[in-house]
py3Dmol code that shows the C-alpha trace and the ligand (Angstrom):
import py3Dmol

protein = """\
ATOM      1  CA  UNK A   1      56.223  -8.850 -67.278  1.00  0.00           C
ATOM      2  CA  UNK A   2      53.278  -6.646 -66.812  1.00  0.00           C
ATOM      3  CA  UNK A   3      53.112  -3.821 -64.472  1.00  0.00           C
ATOM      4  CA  UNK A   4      50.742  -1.923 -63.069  1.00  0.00           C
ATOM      5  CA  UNK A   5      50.989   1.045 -60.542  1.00  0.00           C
ATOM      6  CA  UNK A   6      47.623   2.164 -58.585  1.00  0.00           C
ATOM      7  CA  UNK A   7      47.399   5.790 -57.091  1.00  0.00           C
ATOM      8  CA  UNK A   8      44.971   4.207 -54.477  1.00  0.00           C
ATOM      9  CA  UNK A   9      44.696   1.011 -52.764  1.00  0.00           C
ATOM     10  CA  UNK A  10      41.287   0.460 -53.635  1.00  0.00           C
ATOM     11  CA  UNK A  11      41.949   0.389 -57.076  1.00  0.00           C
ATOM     12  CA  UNK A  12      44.548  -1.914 -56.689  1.00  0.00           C
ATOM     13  CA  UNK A  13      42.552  -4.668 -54.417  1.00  0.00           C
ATOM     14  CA  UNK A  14      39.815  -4.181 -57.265  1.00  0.00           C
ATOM     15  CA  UNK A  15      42.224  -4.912 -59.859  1.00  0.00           C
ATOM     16  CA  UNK A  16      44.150  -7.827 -57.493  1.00  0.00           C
ATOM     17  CA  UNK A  17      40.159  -9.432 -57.148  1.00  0.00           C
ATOM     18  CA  UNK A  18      39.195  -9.548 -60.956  1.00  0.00           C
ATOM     19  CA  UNK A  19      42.613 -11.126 -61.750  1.00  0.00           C
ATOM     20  CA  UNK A  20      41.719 -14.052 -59.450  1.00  0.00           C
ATOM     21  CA  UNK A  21      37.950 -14.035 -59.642  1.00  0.00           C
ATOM     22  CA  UNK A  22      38.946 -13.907 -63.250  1.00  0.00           C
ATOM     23  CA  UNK A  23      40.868 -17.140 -62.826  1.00  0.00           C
ATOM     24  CA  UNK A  24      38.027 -18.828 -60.917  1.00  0.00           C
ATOM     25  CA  UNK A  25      35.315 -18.068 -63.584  1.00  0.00           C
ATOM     26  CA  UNK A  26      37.307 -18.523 -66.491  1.00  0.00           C
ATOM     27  CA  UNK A  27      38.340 -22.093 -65.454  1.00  0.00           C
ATOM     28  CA  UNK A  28      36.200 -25.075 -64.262  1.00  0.00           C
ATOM     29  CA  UNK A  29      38.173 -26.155 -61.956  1.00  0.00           C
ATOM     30  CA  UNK A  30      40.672 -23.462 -61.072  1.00  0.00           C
ATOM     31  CA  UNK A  31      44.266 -23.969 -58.346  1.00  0.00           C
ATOM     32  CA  UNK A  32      44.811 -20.948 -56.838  1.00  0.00           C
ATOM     33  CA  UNK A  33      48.179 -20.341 -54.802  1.00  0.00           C
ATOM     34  CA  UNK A  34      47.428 -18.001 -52.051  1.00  0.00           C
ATOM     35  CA  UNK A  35      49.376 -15.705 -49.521  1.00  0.00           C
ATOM     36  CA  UNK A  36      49.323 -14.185 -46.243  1.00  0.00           C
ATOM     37  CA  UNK A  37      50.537 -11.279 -44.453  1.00  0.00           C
ATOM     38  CA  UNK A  38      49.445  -7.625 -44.625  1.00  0.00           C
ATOM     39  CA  UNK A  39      49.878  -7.556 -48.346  1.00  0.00           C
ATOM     40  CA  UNK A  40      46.679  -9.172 -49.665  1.00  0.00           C
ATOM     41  CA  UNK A  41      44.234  -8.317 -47.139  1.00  0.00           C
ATOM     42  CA  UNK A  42      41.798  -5.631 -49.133  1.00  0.00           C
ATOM     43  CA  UNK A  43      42.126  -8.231 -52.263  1.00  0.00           C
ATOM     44  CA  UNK A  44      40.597 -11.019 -50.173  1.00  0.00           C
ATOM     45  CA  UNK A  45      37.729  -8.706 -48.736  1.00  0.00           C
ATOM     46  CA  UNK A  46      37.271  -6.907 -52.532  1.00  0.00           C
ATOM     47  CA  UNK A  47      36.779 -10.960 -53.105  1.00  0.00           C
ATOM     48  CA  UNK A  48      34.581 -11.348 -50.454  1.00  0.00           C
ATOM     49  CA  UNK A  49      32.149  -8.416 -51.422  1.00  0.00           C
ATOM     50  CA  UNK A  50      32.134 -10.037 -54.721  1.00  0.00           C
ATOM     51  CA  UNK A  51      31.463 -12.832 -53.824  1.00  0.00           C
ATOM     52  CA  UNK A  52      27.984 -11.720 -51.780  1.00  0.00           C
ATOM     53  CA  UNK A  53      27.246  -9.901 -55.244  1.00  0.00           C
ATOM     54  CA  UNK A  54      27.225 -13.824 -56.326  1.00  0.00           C
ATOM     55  CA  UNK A  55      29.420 -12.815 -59.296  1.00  0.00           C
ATOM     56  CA  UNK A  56      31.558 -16.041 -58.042  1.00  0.00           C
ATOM     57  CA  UNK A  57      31.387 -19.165 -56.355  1.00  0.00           C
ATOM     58  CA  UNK A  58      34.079 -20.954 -55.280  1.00  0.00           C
ATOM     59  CA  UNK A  59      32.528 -24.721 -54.733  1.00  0.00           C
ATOM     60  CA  UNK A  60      34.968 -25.939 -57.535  1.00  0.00           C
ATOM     61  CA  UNK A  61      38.083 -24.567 -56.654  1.00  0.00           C
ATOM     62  CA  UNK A  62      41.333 -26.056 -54.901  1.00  0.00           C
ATOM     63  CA  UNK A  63      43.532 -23.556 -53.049  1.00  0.00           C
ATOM     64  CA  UNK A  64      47.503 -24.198 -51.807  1.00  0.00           C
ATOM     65  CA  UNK A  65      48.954 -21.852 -49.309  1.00  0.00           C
ATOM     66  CA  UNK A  66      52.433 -20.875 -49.842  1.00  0.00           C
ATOM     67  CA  UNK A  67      53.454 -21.428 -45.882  1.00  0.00           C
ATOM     68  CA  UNK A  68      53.106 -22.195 -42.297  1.00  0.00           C
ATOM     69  CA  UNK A  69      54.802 -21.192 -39.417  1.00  0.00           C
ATOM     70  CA  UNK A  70      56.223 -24.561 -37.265  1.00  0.00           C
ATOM     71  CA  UNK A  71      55.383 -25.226 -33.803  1.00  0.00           C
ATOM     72  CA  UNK A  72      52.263 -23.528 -33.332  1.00  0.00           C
ATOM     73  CA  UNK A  73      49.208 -25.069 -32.358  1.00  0.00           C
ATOM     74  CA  UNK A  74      45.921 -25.822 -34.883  1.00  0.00           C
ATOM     75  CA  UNK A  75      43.787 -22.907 -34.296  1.00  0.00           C
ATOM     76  CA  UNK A  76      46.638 -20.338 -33.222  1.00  0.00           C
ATOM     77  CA  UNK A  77      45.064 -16.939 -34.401  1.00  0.00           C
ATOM     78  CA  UNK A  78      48.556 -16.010 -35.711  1.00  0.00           C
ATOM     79  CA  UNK A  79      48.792 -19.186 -37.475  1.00  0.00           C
ATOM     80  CA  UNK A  80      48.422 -19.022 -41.265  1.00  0.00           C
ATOM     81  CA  UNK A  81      45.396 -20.968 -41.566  1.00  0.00           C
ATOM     82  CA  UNK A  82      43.763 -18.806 -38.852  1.00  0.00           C
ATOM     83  CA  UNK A  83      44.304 -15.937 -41.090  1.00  0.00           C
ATOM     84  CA  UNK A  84      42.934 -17.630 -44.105  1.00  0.00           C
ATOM     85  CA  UNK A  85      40.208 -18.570 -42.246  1.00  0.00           C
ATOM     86  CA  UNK A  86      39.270 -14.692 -40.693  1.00  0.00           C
ATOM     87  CA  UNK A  87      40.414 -13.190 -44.137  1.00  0.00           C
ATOM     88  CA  UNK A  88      38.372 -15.409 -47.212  1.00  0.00           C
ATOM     89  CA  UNK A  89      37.909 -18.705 -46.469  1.00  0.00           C
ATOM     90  CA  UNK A  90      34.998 -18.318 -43.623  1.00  0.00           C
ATOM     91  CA  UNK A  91      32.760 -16.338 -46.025  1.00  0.00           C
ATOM     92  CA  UNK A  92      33.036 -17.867 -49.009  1.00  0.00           C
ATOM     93  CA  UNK A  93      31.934 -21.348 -50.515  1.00  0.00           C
ATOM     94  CA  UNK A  94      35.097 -23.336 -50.946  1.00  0.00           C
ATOM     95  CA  UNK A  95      34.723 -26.901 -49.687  1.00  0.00           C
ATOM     96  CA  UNK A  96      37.208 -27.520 -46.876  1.00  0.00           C
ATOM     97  CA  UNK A  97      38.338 -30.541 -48.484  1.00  0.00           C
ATOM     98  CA  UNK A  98      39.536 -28.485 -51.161  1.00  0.00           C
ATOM     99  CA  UNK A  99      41.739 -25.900 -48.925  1.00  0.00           C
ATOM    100  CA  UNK A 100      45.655 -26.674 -48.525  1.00  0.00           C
ATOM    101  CA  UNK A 101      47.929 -25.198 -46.207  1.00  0.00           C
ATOM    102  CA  UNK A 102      50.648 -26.943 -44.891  1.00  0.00           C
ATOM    103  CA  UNK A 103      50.436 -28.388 -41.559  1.00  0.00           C
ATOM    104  CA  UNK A 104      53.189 -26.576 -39.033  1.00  0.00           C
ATOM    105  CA  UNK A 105      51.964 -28.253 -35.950  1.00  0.00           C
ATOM    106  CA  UNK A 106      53.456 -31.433 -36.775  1.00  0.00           C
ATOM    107  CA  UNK A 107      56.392 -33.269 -35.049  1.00  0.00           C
ATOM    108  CA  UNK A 108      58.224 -34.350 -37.889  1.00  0.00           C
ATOM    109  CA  UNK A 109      57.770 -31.317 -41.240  1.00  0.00           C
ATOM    110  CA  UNK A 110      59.746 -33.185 -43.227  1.00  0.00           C
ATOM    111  CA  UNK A 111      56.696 -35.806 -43.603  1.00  0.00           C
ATOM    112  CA  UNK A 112      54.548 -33.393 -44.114  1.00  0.00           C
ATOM    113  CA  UNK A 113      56.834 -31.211 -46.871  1.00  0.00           C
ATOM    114  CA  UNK A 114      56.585 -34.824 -48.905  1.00  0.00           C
ATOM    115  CA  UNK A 115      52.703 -34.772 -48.294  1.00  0.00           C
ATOM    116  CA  UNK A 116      52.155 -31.204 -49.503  1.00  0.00           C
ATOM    117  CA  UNK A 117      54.055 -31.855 -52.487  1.00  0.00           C
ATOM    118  CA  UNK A 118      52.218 -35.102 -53.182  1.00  0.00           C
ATOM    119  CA  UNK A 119      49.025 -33.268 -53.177  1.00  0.00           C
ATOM    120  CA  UNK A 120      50.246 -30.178 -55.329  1.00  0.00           C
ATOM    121  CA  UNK A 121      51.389 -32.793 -58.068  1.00  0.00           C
ATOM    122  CA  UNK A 122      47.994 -34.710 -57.873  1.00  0.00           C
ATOM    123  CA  UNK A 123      46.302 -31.269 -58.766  1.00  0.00           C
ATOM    124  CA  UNK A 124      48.640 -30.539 -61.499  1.00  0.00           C
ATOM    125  CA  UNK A 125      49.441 -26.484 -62.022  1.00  0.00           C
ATOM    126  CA  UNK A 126      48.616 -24.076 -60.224  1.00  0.00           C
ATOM    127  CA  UNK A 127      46.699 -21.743 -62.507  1.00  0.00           C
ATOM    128  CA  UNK A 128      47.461 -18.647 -60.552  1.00  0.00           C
ATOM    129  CA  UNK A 129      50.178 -17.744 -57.685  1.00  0.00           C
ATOM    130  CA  UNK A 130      49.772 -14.864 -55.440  1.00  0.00           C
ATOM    131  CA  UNK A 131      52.605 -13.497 -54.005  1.00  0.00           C
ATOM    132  CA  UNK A 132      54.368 -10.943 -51.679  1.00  0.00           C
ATOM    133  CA  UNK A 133      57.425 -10.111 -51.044  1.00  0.00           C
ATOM    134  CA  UNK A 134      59.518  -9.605 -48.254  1.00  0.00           C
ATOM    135  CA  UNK A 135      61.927  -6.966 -47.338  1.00  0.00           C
ATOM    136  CA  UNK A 136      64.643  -9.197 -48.133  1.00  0.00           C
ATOM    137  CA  UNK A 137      63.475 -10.407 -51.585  1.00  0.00           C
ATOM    138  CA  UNK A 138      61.618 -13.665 -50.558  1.00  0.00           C
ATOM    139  CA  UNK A 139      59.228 -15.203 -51.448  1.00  0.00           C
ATOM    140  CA  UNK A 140      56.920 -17.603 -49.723  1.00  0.00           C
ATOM    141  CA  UNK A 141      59.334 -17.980 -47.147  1.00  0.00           C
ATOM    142  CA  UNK A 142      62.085 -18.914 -49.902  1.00  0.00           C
ATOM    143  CA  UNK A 143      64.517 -16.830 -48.105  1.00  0.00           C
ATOM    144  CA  UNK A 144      67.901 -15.428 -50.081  1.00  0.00           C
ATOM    145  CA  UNK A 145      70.449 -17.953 -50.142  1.00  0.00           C
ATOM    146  CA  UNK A 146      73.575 -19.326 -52.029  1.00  0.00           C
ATOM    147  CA  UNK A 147      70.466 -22.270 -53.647  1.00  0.00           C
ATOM    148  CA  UNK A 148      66.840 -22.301 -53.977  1.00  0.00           C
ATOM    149  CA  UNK A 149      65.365 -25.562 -52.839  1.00  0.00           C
ATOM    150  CA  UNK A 150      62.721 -26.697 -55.575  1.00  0.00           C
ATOM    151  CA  UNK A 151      60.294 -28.716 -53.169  1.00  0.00           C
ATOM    152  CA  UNK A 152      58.428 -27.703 -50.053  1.00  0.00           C
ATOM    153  CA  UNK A 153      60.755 -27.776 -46.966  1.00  0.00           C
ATOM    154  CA  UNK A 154      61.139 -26.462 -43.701  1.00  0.00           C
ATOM    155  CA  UNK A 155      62.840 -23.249 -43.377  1.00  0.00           C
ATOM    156  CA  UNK A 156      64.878 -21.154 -40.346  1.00  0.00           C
ATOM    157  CA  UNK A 157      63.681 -17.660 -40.757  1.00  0.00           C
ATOM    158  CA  UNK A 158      65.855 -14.977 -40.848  1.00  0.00           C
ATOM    159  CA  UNK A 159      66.036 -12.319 -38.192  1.00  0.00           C
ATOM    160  CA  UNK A 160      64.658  -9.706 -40.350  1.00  0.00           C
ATOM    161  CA  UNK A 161      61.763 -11.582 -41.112  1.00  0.00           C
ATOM    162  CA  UNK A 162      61.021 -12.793 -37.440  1.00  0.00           C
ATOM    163  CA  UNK A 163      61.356  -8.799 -37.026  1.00  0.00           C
ATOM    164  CA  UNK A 164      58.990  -7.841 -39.656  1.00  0.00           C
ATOM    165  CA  UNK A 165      56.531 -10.160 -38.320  1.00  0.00           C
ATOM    166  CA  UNK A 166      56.778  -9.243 -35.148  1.00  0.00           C
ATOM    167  CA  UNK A 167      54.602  -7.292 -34.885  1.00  0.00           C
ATOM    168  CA  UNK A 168      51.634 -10.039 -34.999  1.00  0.00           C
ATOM    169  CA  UNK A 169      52.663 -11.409 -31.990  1.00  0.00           C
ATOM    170  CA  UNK A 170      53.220 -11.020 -28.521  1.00  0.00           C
ATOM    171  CA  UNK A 171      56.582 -10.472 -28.083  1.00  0.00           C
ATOM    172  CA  UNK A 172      60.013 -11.033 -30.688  1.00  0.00           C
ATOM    173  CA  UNK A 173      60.352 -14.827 -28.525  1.00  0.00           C
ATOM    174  CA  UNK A 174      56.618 -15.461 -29.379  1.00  0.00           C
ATOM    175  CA  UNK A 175      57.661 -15.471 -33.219  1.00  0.00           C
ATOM    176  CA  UNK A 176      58.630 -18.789 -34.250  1.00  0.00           C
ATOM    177  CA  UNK A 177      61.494 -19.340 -35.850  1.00  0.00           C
ATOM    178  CA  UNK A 178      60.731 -22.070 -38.379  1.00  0.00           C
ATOM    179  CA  UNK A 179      58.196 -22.311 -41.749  1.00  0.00           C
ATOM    180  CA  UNK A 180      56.886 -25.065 -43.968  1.00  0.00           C
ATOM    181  CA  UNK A 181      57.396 -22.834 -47.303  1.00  0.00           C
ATOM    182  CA  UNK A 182      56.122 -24.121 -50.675  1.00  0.00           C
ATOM    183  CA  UNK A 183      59.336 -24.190 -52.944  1.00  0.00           C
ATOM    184  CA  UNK A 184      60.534 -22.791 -55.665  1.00  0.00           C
ATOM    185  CA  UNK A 185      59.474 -25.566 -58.021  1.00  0.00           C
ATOM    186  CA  UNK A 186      55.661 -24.909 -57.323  1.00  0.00           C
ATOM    187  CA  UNK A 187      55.882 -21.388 -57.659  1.00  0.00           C
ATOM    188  CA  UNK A 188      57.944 -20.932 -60.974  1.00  0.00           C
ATOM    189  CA  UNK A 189      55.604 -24.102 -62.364  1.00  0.00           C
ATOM    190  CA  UNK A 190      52.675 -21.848 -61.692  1.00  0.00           C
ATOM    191  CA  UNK A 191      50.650 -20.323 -65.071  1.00  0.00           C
ATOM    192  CA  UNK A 192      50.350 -17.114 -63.932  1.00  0.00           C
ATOM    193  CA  UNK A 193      52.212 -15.379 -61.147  1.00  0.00           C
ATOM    194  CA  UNK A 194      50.506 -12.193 -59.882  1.00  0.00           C
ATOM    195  CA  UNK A 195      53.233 -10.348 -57.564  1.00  0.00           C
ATOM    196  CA  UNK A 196      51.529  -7.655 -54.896  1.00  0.00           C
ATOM    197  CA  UNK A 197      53.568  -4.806 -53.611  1.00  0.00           C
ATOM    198  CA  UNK A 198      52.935  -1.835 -51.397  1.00  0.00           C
ATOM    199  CA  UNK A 199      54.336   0.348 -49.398  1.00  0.00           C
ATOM    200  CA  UNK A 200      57.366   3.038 -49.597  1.00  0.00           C
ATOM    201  CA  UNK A 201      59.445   0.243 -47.636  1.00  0.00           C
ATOM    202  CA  UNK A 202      59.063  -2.214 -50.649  1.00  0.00           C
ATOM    203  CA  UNK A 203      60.004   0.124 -52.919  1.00  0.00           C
ATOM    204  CA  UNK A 204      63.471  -0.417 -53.495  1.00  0.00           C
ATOM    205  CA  UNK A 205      63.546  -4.224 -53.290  1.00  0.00           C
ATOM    206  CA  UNK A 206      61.080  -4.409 -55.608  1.00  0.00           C
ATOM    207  CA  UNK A 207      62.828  -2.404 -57.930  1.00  0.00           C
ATOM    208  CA  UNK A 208      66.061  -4.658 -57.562  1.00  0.00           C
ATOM    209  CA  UNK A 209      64.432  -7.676 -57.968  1.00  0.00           C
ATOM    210  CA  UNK A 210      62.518  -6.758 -60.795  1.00  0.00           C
ATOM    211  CA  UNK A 211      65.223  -4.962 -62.633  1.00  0.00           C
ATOM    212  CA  UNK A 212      68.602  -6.318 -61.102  1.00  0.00           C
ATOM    213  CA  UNK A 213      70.707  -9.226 -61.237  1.00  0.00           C
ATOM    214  CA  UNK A 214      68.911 -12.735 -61.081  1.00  0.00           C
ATOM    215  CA  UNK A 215      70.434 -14.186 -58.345  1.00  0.00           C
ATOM    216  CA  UNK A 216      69.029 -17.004 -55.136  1.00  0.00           C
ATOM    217  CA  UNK A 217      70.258 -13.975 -52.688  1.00  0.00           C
ATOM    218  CA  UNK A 218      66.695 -12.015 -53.569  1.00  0.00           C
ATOM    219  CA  UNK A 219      64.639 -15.106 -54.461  1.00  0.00           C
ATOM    220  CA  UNK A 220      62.026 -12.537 -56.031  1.00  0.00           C
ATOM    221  CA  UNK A 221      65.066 -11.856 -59.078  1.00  0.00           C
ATOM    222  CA  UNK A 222      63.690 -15.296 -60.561  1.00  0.00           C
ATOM    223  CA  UNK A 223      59.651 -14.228 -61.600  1.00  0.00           C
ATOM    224  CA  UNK A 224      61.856 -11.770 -64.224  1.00  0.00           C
ATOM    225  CA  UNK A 225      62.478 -15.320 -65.881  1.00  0.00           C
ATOM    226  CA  UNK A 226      58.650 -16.593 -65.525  1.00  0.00           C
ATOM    227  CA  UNK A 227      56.848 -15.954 -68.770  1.00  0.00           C
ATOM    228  CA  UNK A 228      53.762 -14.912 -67.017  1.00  0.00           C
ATOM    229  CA  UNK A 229      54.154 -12.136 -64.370  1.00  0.00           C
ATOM    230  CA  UNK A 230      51.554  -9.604 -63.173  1.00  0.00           C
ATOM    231  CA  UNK A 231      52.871  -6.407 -60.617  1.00  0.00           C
ATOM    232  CA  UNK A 232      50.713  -5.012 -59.179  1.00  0.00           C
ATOM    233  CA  UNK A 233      52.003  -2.163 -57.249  1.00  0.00           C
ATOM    234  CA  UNK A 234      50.760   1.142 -54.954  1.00  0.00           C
ATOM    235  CA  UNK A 235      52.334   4.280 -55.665  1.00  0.00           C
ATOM    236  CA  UNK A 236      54.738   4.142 -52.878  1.00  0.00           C
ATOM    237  CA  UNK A 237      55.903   0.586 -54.085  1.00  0.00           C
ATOM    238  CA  UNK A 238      56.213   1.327 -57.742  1.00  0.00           C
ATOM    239  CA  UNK A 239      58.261   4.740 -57.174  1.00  0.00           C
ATOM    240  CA  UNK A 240      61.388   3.731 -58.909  1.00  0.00           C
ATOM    241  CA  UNK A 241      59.785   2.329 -61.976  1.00  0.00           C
ATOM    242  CA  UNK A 242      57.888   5.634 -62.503  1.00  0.00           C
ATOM    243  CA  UNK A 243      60.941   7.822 -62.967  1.00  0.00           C
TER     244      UNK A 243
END
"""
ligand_1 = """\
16
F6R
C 53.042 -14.909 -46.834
C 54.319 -14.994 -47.538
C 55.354 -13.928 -47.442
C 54.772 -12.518 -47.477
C 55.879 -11.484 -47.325
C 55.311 -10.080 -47.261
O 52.261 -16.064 -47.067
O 54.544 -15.964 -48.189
O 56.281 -14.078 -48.476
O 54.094 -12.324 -48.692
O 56.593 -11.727 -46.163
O 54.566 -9.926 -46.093
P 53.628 -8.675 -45.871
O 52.542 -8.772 -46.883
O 53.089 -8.848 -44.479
O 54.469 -7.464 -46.050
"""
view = py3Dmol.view(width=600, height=400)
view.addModel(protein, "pdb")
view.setStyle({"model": 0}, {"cartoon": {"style": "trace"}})
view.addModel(ligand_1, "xyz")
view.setStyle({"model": 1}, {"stick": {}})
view.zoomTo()
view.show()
């Protein structure tokens, strides 16, 4: 496992963007697993300004989203493609063809769980996974449990998650309480894992899962087993590993 701890958060979305732009230029045809949420917003616009540098293109890479909320409609703006769309994939050259997220709008997920997987088999590894993790110690929305499902499946969200996304929508009823989460299959397969923390609130699960027990209660415990981990973390995030 390789950590590194950033006293700013520009240095950290710089370091966040040449570990995937890395990925993209060292490899033909590069998979990249990608992530929402607050977490990797300034790497995705570091990417962006990189990207209008023309240091990158993008034209031969295949990306697979980690999740989807269910039951909202194509084109929700606090749907996870939405947010892909605002945050990378409208300003830069990946073919659309090329760009995976699962589909949350259908009637039956299950179908749809079977089709994701199908497709993230066809393109073989994923060369490198970025993660975030949630208050609780998921990951993708592999939320603690007594068992980690391997393949992509629909997921019930748990209250502290609806909570901590909250804040995106409307109101708490607005937040929906289903996902289409890759599993944990696709994410420990992955080459390289690159895990993103900040904040003072992420602090201490971070810690735990990094250092603790290995246990399916904070999914995040299993990347100490994956033989190719990158942390990067803000100061606030990395606090307990600095003492
Ligand atoms: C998002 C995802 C989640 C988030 C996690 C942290 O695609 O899979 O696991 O990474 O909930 O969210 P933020 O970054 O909003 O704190």
């Amino acid at each position: 496992m390789n950590i590194h701890i950033f006293d700013s958060q520009e240095k950290l979305n710089e370091a966040g963007a040449r570990i995937i732009i890395g990925t993209v230029q060292m490899k033909q045809r590069a998979v990249l697993g990608l992530a929402t949420g607050s977490t990797p917003t300034g790497i995705y616009e570091e990417i962006v300004r990189e990207y209008n540098r023309g240091l990158v293109s993008f034209s031969k890479t295949t990306t697979f989203n980690l999740d989807e909320y269910v039951g909202l409609p194509i084109g929700h703006p606090e749907s996870y493609r939405v947010y892909m769309q605002q945050h990378l994939f409208n300003f830069i050259d990946l073919p659309p063809d090329q760009i995976h997220i699962p589909n949350g709008s259908l009637e039956d997920t299950s179908v749809e769980c079977k089709r994701y997987d199908e497709r993230l088999a066809e393109s073989g590894q994923i060369d490198l996974q970025l993660l975030g993790i949630g208050h609780n110690g998921h990951i993708g929305f592999n939320e603690p449990n007594h068992a980690l499902l391997r393949e992509t499946h629909t997921v019930t969200l748990r209250e502290e998650t609806r909570q901590a996304n909250a804040r995106y929508f409307k109101s708490m009823d607005d937040v929906p309480t289903q996902a289409i989460t890759m599993g944990m299959g696709a994410i420990m397969k992955a080459k390289t894992i690159m895990l993103v923390v900040r904040g003072a609130d992420k602090a201490e699960i971070v810690h735990k899962a990094l250092t603790g027990l290995i246990t399916t209660e904070i999914p995040a415990s299993l990347l100490q087993t994956h033989p190719s981990l990158v942390v990067l973390m803000d100061a606030e995030a990395g606090r307990l590993f600095q003492s």
